[in-house]
C-alpha positions as CSV (number, residue, x, y, z in Angstrom):
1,X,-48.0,36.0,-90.5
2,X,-50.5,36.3,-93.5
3,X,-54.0,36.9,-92.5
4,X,-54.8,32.6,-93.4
5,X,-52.4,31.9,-90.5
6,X,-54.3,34.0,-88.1
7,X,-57.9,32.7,-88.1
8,X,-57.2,29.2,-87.5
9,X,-55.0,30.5,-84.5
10,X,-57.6,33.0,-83.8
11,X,-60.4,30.2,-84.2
12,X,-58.3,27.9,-82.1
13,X,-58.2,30.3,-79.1
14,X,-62.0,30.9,-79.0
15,X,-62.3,27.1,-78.9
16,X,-60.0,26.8,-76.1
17,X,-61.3,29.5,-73.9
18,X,-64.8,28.2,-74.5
19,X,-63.7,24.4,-73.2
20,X,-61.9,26.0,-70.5
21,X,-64.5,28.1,-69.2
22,X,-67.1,25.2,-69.2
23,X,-65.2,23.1,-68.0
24,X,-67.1,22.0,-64.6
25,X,-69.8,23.9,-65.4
26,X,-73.6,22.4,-65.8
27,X,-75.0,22.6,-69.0
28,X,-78.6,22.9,-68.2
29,X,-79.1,26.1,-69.6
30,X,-79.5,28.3,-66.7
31,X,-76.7,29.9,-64.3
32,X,-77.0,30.8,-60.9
33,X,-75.1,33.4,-58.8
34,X,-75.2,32.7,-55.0
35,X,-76.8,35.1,-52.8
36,X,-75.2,35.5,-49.4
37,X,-77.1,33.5,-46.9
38,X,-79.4,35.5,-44.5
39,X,-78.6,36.7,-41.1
40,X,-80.2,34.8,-38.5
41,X,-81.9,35.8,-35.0
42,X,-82.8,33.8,-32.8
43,X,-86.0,35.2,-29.9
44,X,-86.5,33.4,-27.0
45,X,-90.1,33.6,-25.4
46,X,-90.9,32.4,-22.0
47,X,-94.9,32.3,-20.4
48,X,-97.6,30.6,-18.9
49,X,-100.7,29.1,-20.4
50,X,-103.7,28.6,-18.3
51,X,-106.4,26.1,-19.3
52,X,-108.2,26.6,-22.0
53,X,-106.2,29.9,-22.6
54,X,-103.2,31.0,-24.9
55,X,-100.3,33.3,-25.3
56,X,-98.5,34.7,-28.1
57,X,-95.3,36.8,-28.6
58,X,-94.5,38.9,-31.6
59,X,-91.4,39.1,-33.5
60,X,-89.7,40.8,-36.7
61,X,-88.3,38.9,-40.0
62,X,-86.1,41.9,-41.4
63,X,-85.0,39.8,-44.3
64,X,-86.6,37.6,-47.0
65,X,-84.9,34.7,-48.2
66,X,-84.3,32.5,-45.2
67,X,-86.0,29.8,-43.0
68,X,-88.0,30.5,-40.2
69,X,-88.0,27.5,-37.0
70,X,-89.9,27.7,-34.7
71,X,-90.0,25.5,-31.8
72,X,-91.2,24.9,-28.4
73,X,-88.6,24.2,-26.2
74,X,-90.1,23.6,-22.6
75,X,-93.6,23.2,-21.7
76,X,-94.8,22.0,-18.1
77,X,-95.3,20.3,-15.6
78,X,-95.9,17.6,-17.0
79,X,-93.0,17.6,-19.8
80,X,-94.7,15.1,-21.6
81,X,-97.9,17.5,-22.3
82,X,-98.9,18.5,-25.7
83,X,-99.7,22.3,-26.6
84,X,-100.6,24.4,-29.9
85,X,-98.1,26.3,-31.3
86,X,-98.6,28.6,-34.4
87,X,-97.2,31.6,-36.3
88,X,-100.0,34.0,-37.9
89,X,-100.1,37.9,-37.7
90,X,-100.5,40.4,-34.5
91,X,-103.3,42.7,-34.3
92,X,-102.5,46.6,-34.6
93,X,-102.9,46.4,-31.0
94,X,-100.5,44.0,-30.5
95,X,-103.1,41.8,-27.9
96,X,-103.9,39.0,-30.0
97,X,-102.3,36.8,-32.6
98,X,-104.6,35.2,-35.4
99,X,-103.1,32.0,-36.9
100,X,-104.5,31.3,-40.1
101,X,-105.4,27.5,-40.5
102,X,-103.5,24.8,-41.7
103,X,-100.4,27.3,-39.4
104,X,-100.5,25.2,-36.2
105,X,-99.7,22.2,-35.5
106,X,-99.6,20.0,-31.7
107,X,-96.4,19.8,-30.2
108,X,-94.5,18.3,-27.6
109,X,-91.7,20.0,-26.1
110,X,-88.2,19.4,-28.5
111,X,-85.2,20.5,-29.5
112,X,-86.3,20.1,-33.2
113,X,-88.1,23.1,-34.8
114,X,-91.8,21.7,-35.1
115,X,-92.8,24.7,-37.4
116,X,-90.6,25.3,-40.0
117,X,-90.9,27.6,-43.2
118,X,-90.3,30.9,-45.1
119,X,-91.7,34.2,-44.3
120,X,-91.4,37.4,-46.2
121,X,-90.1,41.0,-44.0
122,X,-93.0,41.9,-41.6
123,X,-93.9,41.5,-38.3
124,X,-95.6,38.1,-37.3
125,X,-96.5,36.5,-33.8
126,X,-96.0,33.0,-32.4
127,X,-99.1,31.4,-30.3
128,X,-98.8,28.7,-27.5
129,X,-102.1,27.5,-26.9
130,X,-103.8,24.5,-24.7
131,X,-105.5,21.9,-26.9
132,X,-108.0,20.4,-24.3
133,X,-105.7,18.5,-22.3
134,X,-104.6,21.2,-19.5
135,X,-105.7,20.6,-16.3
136,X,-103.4,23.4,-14.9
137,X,-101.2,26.4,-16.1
138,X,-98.7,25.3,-18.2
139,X,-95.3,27.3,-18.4
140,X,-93.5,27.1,-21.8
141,X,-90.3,28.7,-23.9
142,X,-90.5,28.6,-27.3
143,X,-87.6,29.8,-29.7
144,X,-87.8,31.7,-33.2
145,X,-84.6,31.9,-35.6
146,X,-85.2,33.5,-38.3
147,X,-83.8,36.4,-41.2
């Protein structure tokens, strides 16, 4: 074949090969690769809360990149009561657990996370806490998947 029998078949193949390999493809202008989706853990935390008082449990995100629920499972007697329940950062001590604002929220016990959101590696800490309504010690389990 002369060399003007070549680039129409050469021309033809790059034309090909590019409507073959967008074919099904999205043509916004950006491309994606999928990460592998975090491991999760899931901690289970058990305690009491006495009136006017509040307890709190630490645990560890080891990955970023996934979704952190958190929800209070059981609280009780009654089941119908309402507690606090908010994620912040231990102290160095490990004794207390400071939820920033706007990071707690009144719950009732569920099986749907009532906290819900993303948290970078690091160790953070999960308060139960009575809102005013306790008229005796309350026992609660709250649950944590996360990365």
């Amino acid at each position: 074949m002369g060399d003007h029998m070549r680039r129409p078949l050469i021309a033809a193949c790059v034309v090909l090969a590019s409507v073959a390999l967008s074919a099904g493809c999205d043509n916004s202008g950006s491309s994606t690769v999928a990460s592998p989706a975090p491991i999760l853990s899931t901690a289970t935390f058990s305690g009491t809360v006495d009136p006017g008082g509040k307890a709190s449990n630490s645990f560890t995100v080891g990955q970023s990149g996934g979704e952190v629920d958190i929800t209070l499972t059981a609280a009780g007697p009654p089941a119908t009561i309402f507690m606090g329940l908010g994620v912040g950062t231990p102290s160095t001590d490990g004794t207390t657990c400071t939820v920033p604002n706007g990071q707690s929220v009144n719950a009732q016990a569920g099986t749907t996370p009532q906290l819900v959101g993303t948290a970078a590696p690091g160790t953070y800490c999960v308060s139960v806490f009575d809102i005013g309504n306790q008229t005796a010690t309350i026992s609660y389990t709250v649950t944590v998947a996360h990365p």
